[in-house]
PLY file of the C-alpha trace (Angstrom):
ply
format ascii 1.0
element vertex 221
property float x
property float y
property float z
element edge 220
property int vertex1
property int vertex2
end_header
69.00 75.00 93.13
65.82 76.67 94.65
67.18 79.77 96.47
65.70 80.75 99.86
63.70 84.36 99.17
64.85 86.35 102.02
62.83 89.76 102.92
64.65 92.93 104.21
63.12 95.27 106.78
64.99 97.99 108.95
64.64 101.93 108.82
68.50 102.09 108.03
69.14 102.11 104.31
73.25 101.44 104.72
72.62 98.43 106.91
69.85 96.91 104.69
71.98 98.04 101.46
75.14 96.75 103.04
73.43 93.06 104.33
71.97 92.32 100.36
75.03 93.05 99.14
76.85 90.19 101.65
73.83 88.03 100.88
73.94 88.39 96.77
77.64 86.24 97.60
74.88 83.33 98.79
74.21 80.54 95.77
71.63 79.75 97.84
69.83 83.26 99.11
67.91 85.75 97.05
66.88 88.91 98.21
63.46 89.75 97.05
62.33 93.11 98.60
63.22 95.94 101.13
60.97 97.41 103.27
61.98 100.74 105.66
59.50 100.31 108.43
56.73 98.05 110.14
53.78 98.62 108.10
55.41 98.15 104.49
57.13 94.94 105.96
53.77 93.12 106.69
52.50 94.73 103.17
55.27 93.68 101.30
55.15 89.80 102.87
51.81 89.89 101.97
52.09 90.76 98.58
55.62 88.66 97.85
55.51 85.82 100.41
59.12 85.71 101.20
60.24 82.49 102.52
62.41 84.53 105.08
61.84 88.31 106.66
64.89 89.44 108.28
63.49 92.22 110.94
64.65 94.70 113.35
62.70 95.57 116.48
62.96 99.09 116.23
61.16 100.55 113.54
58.82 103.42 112.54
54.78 103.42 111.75
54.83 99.58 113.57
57.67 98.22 115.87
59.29 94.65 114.97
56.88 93.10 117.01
53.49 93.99 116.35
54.76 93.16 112.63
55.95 90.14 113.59
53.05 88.95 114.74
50.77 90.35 111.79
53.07 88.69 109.05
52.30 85.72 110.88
48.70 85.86 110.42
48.94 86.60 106.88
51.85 84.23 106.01
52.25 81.85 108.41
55.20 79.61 106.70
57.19 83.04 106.30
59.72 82.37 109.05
60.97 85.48 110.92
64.53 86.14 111.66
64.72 89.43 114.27
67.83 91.24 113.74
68.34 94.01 116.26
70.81 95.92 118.67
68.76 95.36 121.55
68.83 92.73 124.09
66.21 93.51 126.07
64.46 90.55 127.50
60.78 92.12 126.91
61.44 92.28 123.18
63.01 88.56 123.31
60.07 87.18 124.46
56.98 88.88 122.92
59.09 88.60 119.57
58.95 84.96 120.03
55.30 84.84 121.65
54.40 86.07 118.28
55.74 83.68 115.95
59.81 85.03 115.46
61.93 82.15 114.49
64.83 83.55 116.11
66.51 86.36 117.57
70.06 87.50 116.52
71.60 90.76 117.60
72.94 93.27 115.28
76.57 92.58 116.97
76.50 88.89 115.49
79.19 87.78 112.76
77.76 87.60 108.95
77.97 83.98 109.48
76.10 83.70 111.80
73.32 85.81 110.01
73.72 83.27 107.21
73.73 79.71 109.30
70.38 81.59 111.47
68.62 81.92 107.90
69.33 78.52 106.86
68.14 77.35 110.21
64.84 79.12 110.21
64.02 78.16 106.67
64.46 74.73 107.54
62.23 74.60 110.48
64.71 75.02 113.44
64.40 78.18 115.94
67.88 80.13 116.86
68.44 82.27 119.65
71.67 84.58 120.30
73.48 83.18 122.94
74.25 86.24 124.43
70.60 87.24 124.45
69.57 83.58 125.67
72.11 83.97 128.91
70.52 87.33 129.79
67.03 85.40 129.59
68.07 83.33 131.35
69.91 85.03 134.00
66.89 86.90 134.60
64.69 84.00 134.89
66.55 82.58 137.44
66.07 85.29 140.12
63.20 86.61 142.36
60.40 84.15 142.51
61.39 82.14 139.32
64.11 80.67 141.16
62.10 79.04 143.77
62.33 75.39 145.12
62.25 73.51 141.42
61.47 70.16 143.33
58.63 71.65 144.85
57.04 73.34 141.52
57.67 70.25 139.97
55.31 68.46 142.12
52.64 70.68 141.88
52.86 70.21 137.95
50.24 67.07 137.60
51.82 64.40 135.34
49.75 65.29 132.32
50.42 69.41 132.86
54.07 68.21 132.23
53.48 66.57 129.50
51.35 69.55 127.81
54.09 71.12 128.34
56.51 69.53 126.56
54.33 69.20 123.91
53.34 73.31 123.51
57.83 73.68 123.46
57.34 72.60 119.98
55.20 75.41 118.85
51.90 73.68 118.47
48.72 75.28 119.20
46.05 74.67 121.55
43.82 72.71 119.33
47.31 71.11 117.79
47.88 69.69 121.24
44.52 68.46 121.91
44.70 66.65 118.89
48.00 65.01 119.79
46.88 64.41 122.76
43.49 63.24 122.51
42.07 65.29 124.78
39.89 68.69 124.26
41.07 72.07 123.40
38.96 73.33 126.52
41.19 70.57 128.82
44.35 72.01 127.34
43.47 75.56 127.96
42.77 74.79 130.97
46.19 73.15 131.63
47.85 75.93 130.23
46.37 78.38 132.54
47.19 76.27 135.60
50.85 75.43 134.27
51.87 79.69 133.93
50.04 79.96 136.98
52.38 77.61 138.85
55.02 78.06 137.04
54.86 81.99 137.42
55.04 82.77 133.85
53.70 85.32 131.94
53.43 83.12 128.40
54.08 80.08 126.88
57.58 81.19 125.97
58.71 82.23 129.57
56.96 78.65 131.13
59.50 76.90 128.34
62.38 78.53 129.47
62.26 77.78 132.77
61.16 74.62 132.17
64.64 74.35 130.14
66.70 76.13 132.59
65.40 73.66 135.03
65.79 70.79 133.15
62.39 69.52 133.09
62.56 69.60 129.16
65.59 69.66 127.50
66.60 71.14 123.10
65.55 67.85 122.16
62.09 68.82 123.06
61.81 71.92 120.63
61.75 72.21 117.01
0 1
1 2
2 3
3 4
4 5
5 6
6 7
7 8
8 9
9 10
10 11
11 12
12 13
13 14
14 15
15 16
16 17
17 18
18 19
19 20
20 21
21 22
22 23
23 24
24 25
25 26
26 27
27 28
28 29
29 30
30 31
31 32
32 33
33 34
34 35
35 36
36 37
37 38
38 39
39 40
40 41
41 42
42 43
43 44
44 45
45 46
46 47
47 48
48 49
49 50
50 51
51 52
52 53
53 54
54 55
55 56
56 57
57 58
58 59
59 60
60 61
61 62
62 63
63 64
64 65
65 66
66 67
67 68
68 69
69 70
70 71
71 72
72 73
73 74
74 75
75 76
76 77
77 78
78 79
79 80
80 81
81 82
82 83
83 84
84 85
85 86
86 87
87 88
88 89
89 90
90 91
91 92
92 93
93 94
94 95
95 96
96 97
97 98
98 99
99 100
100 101
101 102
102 103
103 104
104 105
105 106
106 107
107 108
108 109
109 110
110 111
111 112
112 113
113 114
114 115
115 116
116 117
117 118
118 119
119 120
120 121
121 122
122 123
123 124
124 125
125 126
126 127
127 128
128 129
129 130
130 131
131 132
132 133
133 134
134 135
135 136
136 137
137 138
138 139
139 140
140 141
141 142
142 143
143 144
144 145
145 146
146 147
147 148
148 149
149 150
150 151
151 152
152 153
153 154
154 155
155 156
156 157
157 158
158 159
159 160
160 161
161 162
162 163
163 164
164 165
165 166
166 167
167 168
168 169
169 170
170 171
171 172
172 173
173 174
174 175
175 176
176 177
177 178
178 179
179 180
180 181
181 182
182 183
183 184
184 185
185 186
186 187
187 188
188 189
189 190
190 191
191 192
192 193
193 194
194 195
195 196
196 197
197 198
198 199
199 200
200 201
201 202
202 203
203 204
204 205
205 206
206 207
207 208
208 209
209 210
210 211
211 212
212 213
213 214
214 215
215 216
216 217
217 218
218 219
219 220
C-alpha cells in the first residue's frame, strides 16, 4: 500500500514530536520531514515533495500563510492542511485564497486530523466547523447581509455561472476554457461579481454565495 507522505511544520517541537508519533500508528501515513518555521517548510517541500504539509499559522522567519502560498507555487499537488489555535477569520480566508486545502484547529480530535489528511490527499477541501460558523456568522452581518433577492438580480446569468464554476478552484484561464469564453471576459466577471457581491476575494464571494444558497457543497471540490 502506497502511504500518503505527510510534512510537519510548527515552531513547537512537543506538538510536532507528539503528532508523528500518533501518525506512525497510520498503515497508511508516513511522516517524511519536520520543519520548525515558515521558511524551512517551503524549503523542505521543495526539496521532498510531500504529498501532504500539515501547517500552523503562527510561525517564525514566514507566517503559515505567506508559506502556504509559496509551497504552492513550487509544488502545486502538495495539498496543505493548516493546523492552528486560531480562529480568526482573516487567517481562514487568506489561508485558503492561497491554496490551503483545509483548515483544522489545534482543539480538533486526532481523528479528525487523520480523516482531514485523507480528505485533502484525495482532492476534497475540509473546513473546521467551528471555524466555518464563525465565517460565517461574520459574513452574515453589516452589508453582507443585504437583500439576497436583490444581489441576486444584479448577478447577470453568466456572472452566476462563473461563479459556480471558480467554487471549484479553477483558475481564470481554467474557466475560460470551460467556458469558452476569454480569460479577459472572465476577469472581467470576476471583478464585477466581488464588486456586487461585496467581497474581498474569490473565497469570501463563495461563501456567501453558499450561505445564501446560490451554490450549494455539491458545487466545490
Amino acid at each position: 500500500m502506497e502511504k500518503i507522505r505527510v510534512m510537519l511544520a510548527d515552531d513547537h517541537p512537543s506538538f510536532r514530536e507528539g503528532l508523528e508519533r500518533l501518525l506512525r500508528e497510520e498503515p497508511d501515513i508516513e511522516v517524511v520531514g519536520q520543519a520548525s518555521d515558515g521558511q524551512e517548510s517551503v524549503s523542505m517541500a521543495r526539496d521532498i515533495h510531500p504529498d501532504v504539509v500539515i501547517l500552523d499559522v503562527s510561525m517564525p522567519k514566514l507566517n503559515g500563510v505567506e508559506a502556504t502560498k509559496q509551497i504552492k507555487e513550487v509544488c502545486p499537488d502538495t495539498s496543505i492542511l493548516i493546523l492552528s489555535a486560531y480562529d480568526n477569520n482573516p487567517y481562514v480566508l487568506s489561508a485558503i485564497e492561497y491554496g490551503a486545502d483545509g483548515y483544522l484547529l489545534k482543539s480538533a480530535r486526532f481523528q479528525e486530523v487523520i480523516t482531514a489528511i485523507r480528505a485533502v490527499h484525495g482532492g476534497g477541501k475540509v473546513l473546521d466547523s467551528a471555524v466555518a460558523n464563525k465565517v460565517f456568522s461574520q459574513l452574515s452581518g453589516g452589508k453582507v447581509a443585504k437583500d439576497a433577492a436583490k444581489t441576486t438580480h444584479q448577478l447577470h446569468p453568466r456572472e452566476l455561472e462563473v461563479l459556480k464554476v471558480a467554487a471549484r478552484g479553477l483558475s481564470n484561464k481554467e474557466i475560460a476554457g470551460e467556458l469558452s469564453i476569454s480569460v479577459f471576459t472572465v476577469q472581467t466577471h470576476m471583478v464585477n461579481i466581488l464588486q456586487k457581491l461585496e467581497a474581498n476575494s474569490r473565497t469570501e464571494a463563495v461563501l456567501r454565495a453558499l450561505k445564501e444558497g446560490w451554490l450549494t457543497m455539491d458545487d466545490l471540490p
